[in-house]
N, C-alpha and C positions, 0 to 999 in steps of 0.2 A: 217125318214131315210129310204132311199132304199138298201135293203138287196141284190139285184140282179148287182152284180160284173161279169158281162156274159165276157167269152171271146170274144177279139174284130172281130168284122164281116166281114164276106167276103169282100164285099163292102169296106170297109173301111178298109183296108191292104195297106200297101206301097210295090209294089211289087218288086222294087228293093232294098228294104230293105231283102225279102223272096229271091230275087234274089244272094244278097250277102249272105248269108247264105249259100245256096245250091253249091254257088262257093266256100264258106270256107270248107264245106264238102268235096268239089273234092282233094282241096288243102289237107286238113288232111288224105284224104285217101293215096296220093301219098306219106307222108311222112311216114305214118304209116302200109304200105305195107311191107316198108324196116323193120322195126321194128320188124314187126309181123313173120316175114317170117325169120329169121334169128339174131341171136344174137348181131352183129357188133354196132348195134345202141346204144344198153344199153353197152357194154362191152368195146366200140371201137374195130377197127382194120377193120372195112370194104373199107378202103382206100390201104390197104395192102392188099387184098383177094381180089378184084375185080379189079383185074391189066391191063385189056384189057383198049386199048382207047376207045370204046365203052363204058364200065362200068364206067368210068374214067369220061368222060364227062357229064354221065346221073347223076352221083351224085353230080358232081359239079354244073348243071341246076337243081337241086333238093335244093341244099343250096343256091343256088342264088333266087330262084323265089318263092320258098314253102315252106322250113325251115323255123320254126318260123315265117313266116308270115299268115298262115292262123287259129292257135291257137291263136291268138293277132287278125286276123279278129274277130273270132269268139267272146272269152272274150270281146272284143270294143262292139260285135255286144250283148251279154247277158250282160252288162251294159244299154246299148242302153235301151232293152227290160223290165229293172228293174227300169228304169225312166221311162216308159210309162206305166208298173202296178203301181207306185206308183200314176201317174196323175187320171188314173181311177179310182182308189180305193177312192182317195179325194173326187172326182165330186161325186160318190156314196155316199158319207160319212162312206164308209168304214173302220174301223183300219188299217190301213199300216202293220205294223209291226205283228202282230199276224197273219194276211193275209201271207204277204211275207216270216214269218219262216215259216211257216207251207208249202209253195211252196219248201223252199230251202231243209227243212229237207226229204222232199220227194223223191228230184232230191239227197240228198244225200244216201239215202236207196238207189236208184235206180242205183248209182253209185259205192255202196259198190257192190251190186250184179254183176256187170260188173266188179271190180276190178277184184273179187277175183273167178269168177267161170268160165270169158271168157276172158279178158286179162288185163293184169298189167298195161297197160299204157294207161287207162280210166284216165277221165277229169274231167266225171262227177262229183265225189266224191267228189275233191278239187273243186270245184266250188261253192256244196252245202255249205263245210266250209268256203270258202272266202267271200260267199256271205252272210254268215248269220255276218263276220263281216263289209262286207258293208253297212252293215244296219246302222252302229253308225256312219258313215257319209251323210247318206239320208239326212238330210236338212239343209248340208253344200248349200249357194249360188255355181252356175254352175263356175262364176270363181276362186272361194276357191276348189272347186272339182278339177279345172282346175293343179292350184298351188302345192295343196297336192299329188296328182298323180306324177308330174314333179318333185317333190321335194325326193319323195318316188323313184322312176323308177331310176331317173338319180343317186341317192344315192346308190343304190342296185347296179348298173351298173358299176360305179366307184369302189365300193369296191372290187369288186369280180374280177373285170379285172386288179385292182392292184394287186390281191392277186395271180392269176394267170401270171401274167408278174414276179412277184418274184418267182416263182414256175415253172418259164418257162421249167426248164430242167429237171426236174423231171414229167412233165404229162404224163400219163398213154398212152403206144398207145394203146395194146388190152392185157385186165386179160382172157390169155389161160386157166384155170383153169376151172374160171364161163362159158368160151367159151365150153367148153368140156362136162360140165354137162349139161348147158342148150342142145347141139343137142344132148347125150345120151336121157335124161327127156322128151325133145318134140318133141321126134320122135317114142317115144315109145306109144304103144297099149293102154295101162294103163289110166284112165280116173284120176285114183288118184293121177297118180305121174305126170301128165302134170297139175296140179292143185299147189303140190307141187310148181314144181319148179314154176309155176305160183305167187305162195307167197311168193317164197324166192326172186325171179324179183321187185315184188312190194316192199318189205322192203326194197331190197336193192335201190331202187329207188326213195323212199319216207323216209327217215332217217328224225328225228325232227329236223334236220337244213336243209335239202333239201325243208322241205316244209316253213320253217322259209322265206326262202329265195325266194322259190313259190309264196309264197302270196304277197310277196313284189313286185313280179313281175305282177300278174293276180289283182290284188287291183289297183293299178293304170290303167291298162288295162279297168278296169271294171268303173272306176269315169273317164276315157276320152268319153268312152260308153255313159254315165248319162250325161256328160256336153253336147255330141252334141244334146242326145234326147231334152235337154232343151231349147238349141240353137236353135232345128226346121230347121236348114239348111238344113238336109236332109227330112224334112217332106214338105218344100217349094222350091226345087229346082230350080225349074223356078223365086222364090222371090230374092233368094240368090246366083244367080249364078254368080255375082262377084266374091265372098266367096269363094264361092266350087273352083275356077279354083286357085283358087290364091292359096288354099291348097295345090289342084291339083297338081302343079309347086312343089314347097316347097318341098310336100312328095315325090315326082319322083326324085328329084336330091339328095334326101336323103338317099331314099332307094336304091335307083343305086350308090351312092359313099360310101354308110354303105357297103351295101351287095357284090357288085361285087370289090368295091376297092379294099379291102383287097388282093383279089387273085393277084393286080396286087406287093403286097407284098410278096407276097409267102405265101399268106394267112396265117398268124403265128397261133396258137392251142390257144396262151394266149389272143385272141382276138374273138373268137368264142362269147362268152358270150356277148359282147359291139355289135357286127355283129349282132346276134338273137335278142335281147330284144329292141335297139333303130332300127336297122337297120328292122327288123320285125314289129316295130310298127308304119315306116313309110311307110314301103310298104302295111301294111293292109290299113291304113289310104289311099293310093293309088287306092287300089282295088276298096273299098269300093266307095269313089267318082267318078269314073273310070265308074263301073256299077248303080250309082247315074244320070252321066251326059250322058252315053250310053240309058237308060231308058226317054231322054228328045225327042224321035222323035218315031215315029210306026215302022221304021225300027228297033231300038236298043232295043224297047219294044219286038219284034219277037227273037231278038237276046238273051235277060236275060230271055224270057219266061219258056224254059226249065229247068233253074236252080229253077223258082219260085218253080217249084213244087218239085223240094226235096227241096228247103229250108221250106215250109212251114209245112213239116213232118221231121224235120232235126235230131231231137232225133232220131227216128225209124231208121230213116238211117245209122244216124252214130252208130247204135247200129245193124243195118244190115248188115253193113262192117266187124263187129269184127265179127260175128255169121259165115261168109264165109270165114275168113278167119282162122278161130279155124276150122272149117270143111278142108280147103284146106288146109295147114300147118302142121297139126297138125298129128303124129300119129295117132289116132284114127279114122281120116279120109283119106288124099290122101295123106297123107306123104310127102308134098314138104315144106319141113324145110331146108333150107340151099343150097337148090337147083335150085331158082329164081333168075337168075340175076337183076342187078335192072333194067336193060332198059324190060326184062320181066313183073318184075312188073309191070313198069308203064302202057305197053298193058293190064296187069290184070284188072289193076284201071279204064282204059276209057271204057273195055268189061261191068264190073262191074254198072260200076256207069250209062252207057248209059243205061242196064236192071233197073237200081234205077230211070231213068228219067221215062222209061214207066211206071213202076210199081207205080210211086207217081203218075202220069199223070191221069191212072186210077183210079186211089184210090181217089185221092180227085175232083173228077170227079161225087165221088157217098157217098162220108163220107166228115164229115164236117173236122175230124180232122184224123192226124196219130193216127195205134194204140195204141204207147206206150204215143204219146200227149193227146190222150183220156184217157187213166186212169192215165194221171201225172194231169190233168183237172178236173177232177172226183173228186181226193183226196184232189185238193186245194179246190177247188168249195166248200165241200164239198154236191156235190149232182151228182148224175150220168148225165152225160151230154147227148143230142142227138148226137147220131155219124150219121147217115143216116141226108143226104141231102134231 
Protein backbone atom coordinates (compact mmCIF):
# COMPACT_ATOMS: atom_id res chain seq x y z
CA UNK A 1 0.00 0.00 0.00
CA UNK A 2 1.17 3.51 -0.78
CA UNK A 3 0.81 5.80 2.09
CA UNK A 4 1.61 8.92 -0.12
CA UNK A 5 -1.99 10.57 -0.88
CA UNK A 6 0.04 14.04 -2.26
CA UNK A 7 -1.95 16.75 -3.27
CA UNK A 8 -2.68 16.74 -6.87
CA UNK A 9 0.07 18.72 -9.05
CA UNK A 10 0.49 21.64 -10.86
CA UNK A 11 0.66 19.99 -14.05
CA UNK A 12 -2.17 18.04 -13.65
CA UNK A 13 -4.91 20.92 -12.55
CA UNK A 14 -7.89 21.59 -14.57
CA UNK A 15 -7.69 25.24 -14.90
CA UNK A 16 -11.07 26.04 -15.58
CA UNK A 17 -12.22 24.03 -13.01
CA UNK A 18 -9.45 26.73 -10.61
CA UNK A 19 -11.02 29.16 -13.08
CA UNK A 20 -14.55 28.54 -11.86
CA UNK A 21 -13.85 28.78 -8.54
CA UNK A 22 -12.05 32.20 -8.42
CA UNK A 23 -15.14 33.42 -10.54
CA UNK A 24 -17.49 31.83 -7.55
CA UNK A 25 -15.33 33.94 -5.17
CA UNK A 26 -16.06 37.25 -7.16
CA UNK A 27 -19.53 36.30 -7.31
CA UNK A 28 -19.77 35.57 -3.35
CA UNK A 29 -17.92 38.62 -2.59
CA UNK A 30 -20.48 40.95 -4.51
CA UNK A 31 -23.31 39.28 -2.61
CA UNK A 32 -21.70 39.37 0.64
CA UNK A 33 -20.35 42.97 0.41
CA UNK A 34 -24.07 43.86 0.94
CA UNK A 35 -24.34 41.63 3.83
CA UNK A 36 -21.30 42.54 5.45
CA UNK A 37 -21.62 46.16 5.24
CA UNK A 38 -25.09 46.58 6.52
CA UNK A 39 -27.89 44.80 8.09
CA UNK A 40 -30.71 44.70 5.26
CA UNK A 41 -29.65 41.31 4.09
CA UNK A 42 -30.12 39.22 7.29
CA UNK A 43 -33.07 41.64 8.67
CA UNK A 44 -34.61 42.62 5.27
CA UNK A 45 -35.77 46.03 4.33
CA UNK A 46 -32.77 46.99 1.97
CA UNK A 47 -35.27 47.37 -0.94
CA UNK A 48 -36.87 50.04 1.19
CA UNK A 49 -33.65 52.06 2.19
CA UNK A 50 -31.86 52.09 -0.86
CA UNK A 51 -34.62 53.93 -2.94
CA UNK A 52 -32.61 55.81 -5.57
CA UNK A 53 -32.93 54.18 -9.18
CA UNK A 54 -29.34 53.57 -9.18
CA UNK A 55 -29.44 51.45 -5.76
CA UNK A 56 -32.63 49.95 -7.21
CA UNK A 57 -31.27 48.52 -10.31
CA UNK A 58 -27.71 47.39 -8.71
CA UNK A 59 -29.72 45.18 -6.37
CA UNK A 60 -31.92 43.86 -8.77
CA UNK A 61 -28.58 42.79 -11.26
CA UNK A 62 -27.21 41.51 -7.85
CA UNK A 63 -30.41 38.94 -7.40
CA UNK A 64 -30.52 38.15 -11.02
CA UNK A 65 -26.94 37.19 -11.84
CA UNK A 66 -25.20 36.58 -8.27
CA UNK A 67 -27.73 35.71 -5.63
CA UNK A 68 -27.52 32.35 -4.96
CA UNK A 69 -25.81 31.60 -7.83
CA UNK A 70 -22.39 31.60 -6.89
CA UNK A 71 -22.80 29.76 -3.34
CA UNK A 72 -24.37 26.64 -5.62
CA UNK A 73 -21.29 27.37 -7.92
CA UNK A 74 -19.09 26.88 -5.26
CA UNK A 75 -21.04 23.88 -3.18
CA UNK A 76 -21.30 22.12 -7.17
CA UNK A 77 -17.70 22.96 -7.26
CA UNK A 78 -16.65 21.34 -3.36
CA UNK A 79 -18.63 18.25 -4.40
CA UNK A 80 -16.76 18.22 -7.55
CA UNK A 81 -13.49 18.27 -5.47
CA UNK A 82 -14.73 15.37 -2.84
CA UNK A 83 -15.28 12.99 -5.79
CA UNK A 84 -11.77 13.44 -7.10
CA UNK A 85 -10.13 12.96 -3.42
CA UNK A 86 -12.15 10.11 -3.11
CA UNK A 87 -10.68 8.69 -6.71
CA UNK A 88 -7.15 9.44 -5.47
CA UNK A 89 -7.29 8.15 -2.23
CA UNK A 90 -8.55 4.63 -3.93
CA UNK A 91 -5.76 4.50 -6.61
CA UNK A 92 -3.47 4.95 -3.31
CA UNK A 93 -5.22 2.47 -1.49
CA UNK A 94 -5.95 4.91 0.83
CA UNK A 95 -9.15 4.83 3.51
CA UNK A 96 -11.60 7.30 2.14
CA UNK A 97 -13.50 7.88 4.93
CA UNK A 98 -11.05 8.41 7.88
CA UNK A 99 -9.09 10.53 5.10
CA UNK A 100 -12.10 12.62 4.19
CA UNK A 101 -13.35 13.22 7.96
CA UNK A 102 -10.42 14.24 9.09
CA UNK A 103 -10.25 17.00 5.95
CA UNK A 104 -13.99 18.02 6.63
CA UNK A 105 -13.64 18.20 10.45
CA UNK A 106 -10.71 20.51 9.94
CA UNK A 107 -12.47 22.90 7.32
CA UNK A 108 -15.04 22.74 10.02
CA UNK A 109 -12.60 24.14 13.09
CA UNK A 110 -11.61 26.38 10.43
CA UNK A 111 -15.14 27.59 9.88
CA UNK A 112 -16.10 27.78 13.52
CA UNK A 113 -13.21 30.39 13.79
CA UNK A 114 -14.49 32.59 10.88
CA UNK A 115 -18.18 32.22 12.17
CA UNK A 116 -17.72 33.46 15.24
CA UNK A 117 -14.60 35.85 15.50
CA UNK A 118 -14.86 37.59 11.90
CA UNK A 119 -18.31 37.22 10.48
CA UNK A 120 -21.56 35.38 10.82
CA UNK A 121 -22.39 34.41 7.52
CA UNK A 122 -19.24 31.96 7.01
CA UNK A 123 -19.99 28.70 4.74
CA UNK A 124 -17.23 27.23 5.94
CA UNK A 125 -18.57 25.66 9.04
CA UNK A 126 -21.89 24.24 7.43
CA UNK A 127 -19.89 22.67 4.81
CA UNK A 128 -17.60 20.71 7.16
CA UNK A 129 -21.15 19.40 8.72
CA UNK A 130 -22.69 18.70 5.41
CA UNK A 131 -19.99 17.17 4.18
CA UNK A 132 -19.19 14.76 6.81
CA UNK A 133 -22.87 13.71 6.01
CA UNK A 134 -22.00 13.35 2.45
CA UNK A 135 -19.94 10.86 3.15
CA UNK A 136 -22.92 8.07 3.62
CA UNK A 137 -23.69 8.53 0.22
CA UNK A 138 -19.99 8.41 -1.37
CA UNK A 139 -20.59 5.00 -3.18
CA UNK A 140 -23.99 5.63 -4.16
CA UNK A 141 -23.62 5.08 -8.36
CA UNK A 142 -23.22 8.77 -10.14
CA UNK A 143 -26.96 8.35 -11.35
CA UNK A 144 -28.47 7.45 -7.84
CA UNK A 145 -26.25 10.59 -6.62
CA UNK A 146 -27.99 12.15 -9.73
CA UNK A 147 -31.66 10.96 -8.41
CA UNK A 148 -31.15 11.58 -4.61
CA UNK A 149 -29.92 15.19 -5.02
CA UNK A 150 -33.11 15.97 -7.45
CA UNK A 151 -35.46 14.17 -5.29
CA UNK A 152 -33.91 16.02 -2.05
CA UNK A 153 -33.64 19.80 -3.85
CA UNK A 154 -36.83 19.85 -5.73
CA UNK A 155 -38.67 18.34 -2.25
CA UNK A 156 -37.02 21.15 -0.10
CA UNK A 157 -37.90 23.68 -2.77
CA UNK A 158 -41.54 22.78 -2.94
CA UNK A 159 -42.20 22.67 0.56
CA UNK A 160 -40.97 25.90 1.61
CA UNK A 161 -42.37 27.78 -1.36
CA UNK A 162 -45.78 26.41 -0.34
CA UNK A 163 -45.28 27.30 2.80
CA UNK A 164 -44.28 30.74 1.94
CA UNK A 165 -47.23 31.29 -0.67
CA UNK A 166 -49.67 30.50 2.30
CA UNK A 167 -47.74 32.87 4.47
CA UNK A 168 -47.78 35.40 1.67
CA UNK A 169 -49.16 38.21 3.68
CA UNK A 170 -47.65 38.05 6.71
CA UNK A 171 -43.51 37.96 5.43
CA UNK A 172 -41.48 40.07 7.13
CA UNK A 173 -40.23 43.36 5.26
CA UNK A 174 -37.49 44.55 7.74
CA UNK A 175 -37.22 43.67 12.04
CA UNK A 176 -36.38 47.67 12.88
CA UNK A 177 -35.36 46.35 16.22
CA UNK A 178 -32.47 43.83 15.14
CA UNK A 179 -31.88 46.64 12.37
CA UNK A 180 -31.10 49.14 15.39
CA UNK A 181 -29.01 46.99 17.43
CA UNK A 182 -27.05 45.53 14.74
CA UNK A 183 -25.72 49.40 13.48
CA UNK A 184 -25.57 50.59 17.31
CA UNK A 185 -23.09 46.98 17.94
CA UNK A 186 -21.17 47.28 14.65
CA UNK A 187 -20.34 50.48 14.67
CA UNK A 188 -18.96 50.71 17.76
CA UNK A 189 -15.08 50.71 18.99
CA UNK A 190 -15.71 47.71 21.15
CA UNK A 191 -13.89 44.45 19.78
CA UNK A 192 -16.36 42.52 22.24
CA UNK A 193 -19.52 43.78 21.47
CA UNK A 194 -19.14 43.67 17.50
CA UNK A 195 -18.28 39.88 18.46
CA UNK A 196 -21.59 39.95 20.48
CA UNK A 197 -23.75 40.93 18.07
CA UNK A 198 -21.63 39.05 15.74
CA UNK A 199 -23.21 35.72 17.68
CA UNK A 200 -26.47 36.96 18.22
CA UNK A 201 -26.41 37.36 13.79
CA UNK A 202 -25.17 33.77 13.64
CA UNK A 203 -27.87 32.10 15.81
CA UNK A 204 -30.27 34.09 14.61
CA UNK A 205 -29.28 32.80 11.19
CA UNK A 206 -28.47 29.33 11.89
CA UNK A 207 -31.77 28.18 14.14
CA UNK A 208 -31.89 23.91 14.02
CA UNK A 209 -34.34 24.12 11.39
CA UNK A 210 -32.60 26.86 9.22
CA UNK A 211 -29.81 24.40 8.97
CA UNK A 212 -32.31 21.39 8.76
CA UNK A 213 -33.37 23.07 5.83
CA UNK A 214 -29.46 24.20 4.69
CA UNK A 215 -28.42 20.97 4.26
CA UNK A 216 -31.18 19.85 2.30
CA UNK A 217 -30.24 22.55 0.20
CA UNK A 218 -26.04 22.31 0.11
CA UNK A 219 -26.33 18.09 0.11
CA UNK A 220 -27.73 17.96 -3.12
CA UNK A 221 -25.66 20.80 -4.37
CA UNK A 222 -22.78 18.84 -3.26
CA UNK A 223 -23.87 14.84 -5.05
CA UNK A 224 -24.55 17.09 -8.54
CA UNK A 225 -20.68 18.15 -7.66
CA UNK A 226 -19.65 14.22 -7.38
CA UNK A 227 -21.98 13.13 -10.32
CA UNK A 228 -20.27 15.45 -12.79
CA UNK A 229 -16.60 14.70 -11.37
CA UNK A 230 -17.71 11.15 -12.28
CA UNK A 231 -19.09 11.84 -15.47
CA UNK A 232 -15.63 13.45 -16.46
CA UNK A 233 -17.36 15.85 -18.75
CA UNK A 234 -15.63 18.53 -17.54
CA UNK A 235 -12.38 16.77 -17.11
CA UNK A 236 -12.83 15.92 -21.19
CA UNK A 237 -14.34 18.75 -22.63
CA UNK A 238 -13.20 18.64 -25.85
CA UNK A 239 -14.41 14.49 -25.53
CA UNK A 240 -17.79 15.72 -24.38
CA UNK A 241 -18.64 18.68 -25.87
CA UNK A 242 -21.96 17.56 -27.41
CA UNK A 243 -22.87 17.31 -23.67
CA UNK A 244 -21.53 20.31 -22.30
CA UNK A 245 -23.44 22.66 -24.96
CA UNK A 246 -26.55 20.76 -24.63
CA UNK A 247 -26.40 21.59 -20.69
CA UNK A 248 -25.19 24.69 -21.86
CA UNK A 249 -28.78 25.54 -23.48
CA UNK A 250 -30.89 23.85 -20.91
CA UNK A 251 -29.15 25.75 -18.01
CA UNK A 252 -29.37 29.38 -19.73
CA UNK A 253 -33.06 29.29 -20.34
CA UNK A 254 -33.53 28.05 -17.00
CA UNK A 255 -31.59 30.34 -15.16
CA UNK A 256 -32.83 33.40 -17.14
CA UNK A 257 -36.76 32.21 -16.83
CA UNK A 258 -36.10 31.09 -12.93
CA UNK A 259 -34.10 34.20 -11.99
CA UNK A 260 -35.20 37.12 -14.10
CA UNK A 261 -38.95 35.78 -14.78
CA UNK A 262 -40.18 36.37 -11.79
CA UNK A 263 -39.55 40.28 -11.95
CA UNK A 264 -41.55 40.26 -14.91
CA UNK A 265 -44.27 39.17 -12.11
CA UNK A 266 -43.56 41.71 -9.71
CA UNK A 267 -41.14 39.33 -8.50
CA UNK A 268 -43.47 38.21 -5.45
CA UNK A 269 -41.36 37.66 -1.80
CA UNK A 270 -43.19 33.97 -1.59
CA UNK A 271 -41.16 32.88 -4.52
CA UNK A 272 -37.53 33.95 -3.56
CA UNK A 273 -36.70 30.51 -2.15
CA UNK A 274 -37.85 28.48 -5.67
CA UNK A 275 -35.78 31.68 -7.57
CA UNK A 276 -32.41 31.04 -5.43
CA UNK A 277 -32.15 27.27 -4.91
CA UNK A 278 -33.44 25.84 -8.60
CA UNK A 279 -33.01 29.16 -10.40
CA UNK A 280 -29.19 29.36 -8.81
CA UNK A 281 -28.42 26.11 -9.40
CA UNK A 282 -28.90 26.51 -12.96
CA UNK A 283 -27.25 29.38 -13.53
CA UNK A 284 -24.11 27.98 -11.57
CA UNK A 285 -24.54 25.01 -13.68
CA UNK A 286 -24.32 27.95 -16.51
CA UNK A 287 -21.18 29.43 -15.23
CA UNK A 288 -19.46 26.66 -14.65
CA UNK A 289 -19.70 25.19 -18.39
CA UNK A 290 -19.60 28.79 -19.82
CA UNK A 291 -15.94 29.07 -18.44
CA UNK A 292 -15.43 25.06 -19.17
CA UNK A 293 -16.23 25.88 -22.99
CA UNK A 294 -14.44 29.51 -22.91
CA UNK A 295 -11.21 27.57 -21.63
CA UNK A 296 -11.48 25.32 -25.11
CA UNK A 297 -9.26 28.08 -27.33
CA UNK A 298 -5.79 30.20 -26.21
CA UNK A 299 -7.74 33.14 -26.49
CA UNK A 300 -10.53 32.04 -23.60
CA UNK A 301 -7.58 30.25 -21.72
CA UNK A 302 -6.01 34.16 -21.47
CA UNK A 303 -9.38 35.11 -20.68
CA UNK A 304 -10.07 32.56 -17.26
CA UNK A 305 -6.41 32.99 -16.53
CA UNK A 306 -6.77 35.42 -13.94
CA UNK A 307 -9.45 33.84 -12.13
CA UNK A 308 -7.14 30.53 -12.09
CA UNK A 309 -5.15 32.10 -9.50
CA UNK A 310 -7.48 33.00 -6.80
CA UNK A 311 -9.41 30.16 -7.53
CA UNK A 312 -6.66 27.87 -6.78
CA UNK A 313 -5.88 29.71 -3.24
CA UNK A 314 -9.81 30.15 -3.00
CA UNK A 315 -10.09 29.53 0.86
CA UNK A 316 -7.39 32.22 1.70
CA UNK A 317 -9.40 34.47 -0.45
CA UNK A 318 -12.52 34.12 0.56
CA UNK A 319 -11.30 34.29 3.94
CA UNK A 320 -9.30 37.53 2.84
CA UNK A 321 -12.58 39.20 1.96
CA UNK A 322 -14.29 38.80 5.38
CA UNK A 323 -10.76 40.00 7.08
CA UNK A 324 -11.23 43.50 4.84
CA UNK A 325 -14.21 43.93 5.22
CA UNK A 326 -14.35 43.46 9.42
CA UNK A 327 -11.46 46.11 8.99
CA UNK A 328 -13.57 48.40 6.66
CA UNK A 329 -17.12 48.20 8.22
CA UNK A 330 -16.65 47.71 11.20
CA UNK A 331 -16.18 50.09 14.08
CA UNK A 332 -13.05 49.16 15.25
CA UNK A 333 -11.81 50.00 11.95
CA UNK A 334 -13.02 52.70 9.19
CA UNK A 335 -16.43 52.70 10.46
CA UNK A 336 -18.44 52.34 7.11
CA UNK A 337 -21.39 50.14 8.45
CA UNK A 338 -24.50 51.26 6.82
CA UNK A 339 -22.96 53.89 4.77
CA UNK A 340 -21.96 51.89 1.40
CA UNK A 341 -24.41 52.02 -1.04
CA UNK A 342 -24.68 48.92 -3.00
CA UNK A 343 -23.59 50.22 -6.45
CA UNK A 344 -20.52 51.43 -3.98
CA UNK A 345 -20.09 48.11 -3.01
CA UNK A 346 -19.90 46.53 -5.94
CA UNK A 347 -16.76 49.19 -7.01
CA UNK A 348 -15.35 47.91 -3.49
CA UNK A 349 -15.51 44.23 -4.69
CA UNK A 350 -13.82 44.75 -8.31
CA UNK A 351 -10.97 47.29 -6.45
CA UNK A 352 -10.64 44.41 -3.96
CA UNK A 353 -10.71 41.42 -5.69
CA UNK A 354 -8.55 42.85 -8.92
CA UNK A 355 -5.62 43.41 -5.60
CA UNK A 356 -6.65 39.30 -4.72
CA UNK A 357 -5.81 38.55 -8.57
CA UNK A 358 -2.30 40.12 -8.19
CA UNK A 359 -1.66 39.15 -4.81
CA UNK A 360 -2.63 35.24 -5.77
CA UNK A 361 -0.80 35.84 -9.08
CA UNK A 362 2.23 36.29 -6.95
CA UNK A 363 1.96 34.03 -4.48
CA UNK A 364 1.60 31.05 -6.31
CA UNK A 365 4.09 32.17 -8.65
CA UNK A 366 6.67 31.14 -5.66
CA UNK A 367 4.45 28.80 -3.13
CA UNK A 368 2.99 25.65 -4.14
CA UNK A 369 -0.23 26.44 -2.21
CA UNK A 370 -2.34 29.39 -0.43
CA UNK A 371 -1.68 30.05 3.06
CA UNK A 372 -4.60 28.93 4.91
CA UNK A 373 -4.70 25.74 1.73
CA UNK A 374 -1.23 24.98 3.24
CA UNK A 375 -2.03 24.35 6.78
CA UNK A 376 -5.75 23.00 5.89
CA UNK A 377 -3.12 20.28 3.73
CA UNK A 378 -0.70 19.93 6.39
CA UNK A 379 -3.41 18.75 8.85
CA UNK A 380 -5.13 16.29 6.47
CA UNK A 381 -1.88 15.05 5.01
CA UNK A 382 -0.98 14.58 8.18
CA UNK A 383 2.56 15.81 7.58
CA UNK A 384 3.88 19.39 6.97
CA UNK A 385 3.74 20.00 3.31
CA UNK A 386 6.40 21.84 0.94
CA UNK A 387 4.84 25.44 0.42
CA UNK A 388 8.14 26.95 -1.67
CA UNK A 389 8.10 26.05 -5.22
Amino acid sequence: MNNDVSPIQEGKRLEWIDAARGFAIFGIFIVNIGAFGAPYFLYGGQMEIWMSDISQWTLEIIDIFFQASFYTLFSILFGFGIQMMKERTFVKGIPVYPFLVRRLTILFAMGAIHAFLIWHGDILLTYGFVGIILLLFLKLEARTKLIVGFILLSGNVVFITFLSYLSRNYLSIGNEARIDQAFSNYQSNSLSIIWMQNYQDWMYSNTPLTIFFLTLVLLPLFLFGMFLAEKRWLHEPNKHKSILWKLWTISFVLFIGLKLGPYLLGNPRWFSFAQDNVGGTFSALFYIISITLIAGNKKGQKIIKPFTYVGRMALSNYIFQSIICFILFYGIGFGLYGKVSPLLGVLMVFIIYTCQILISKWWVSRFRFGPLEWIWRSLTYWYRQPLRK
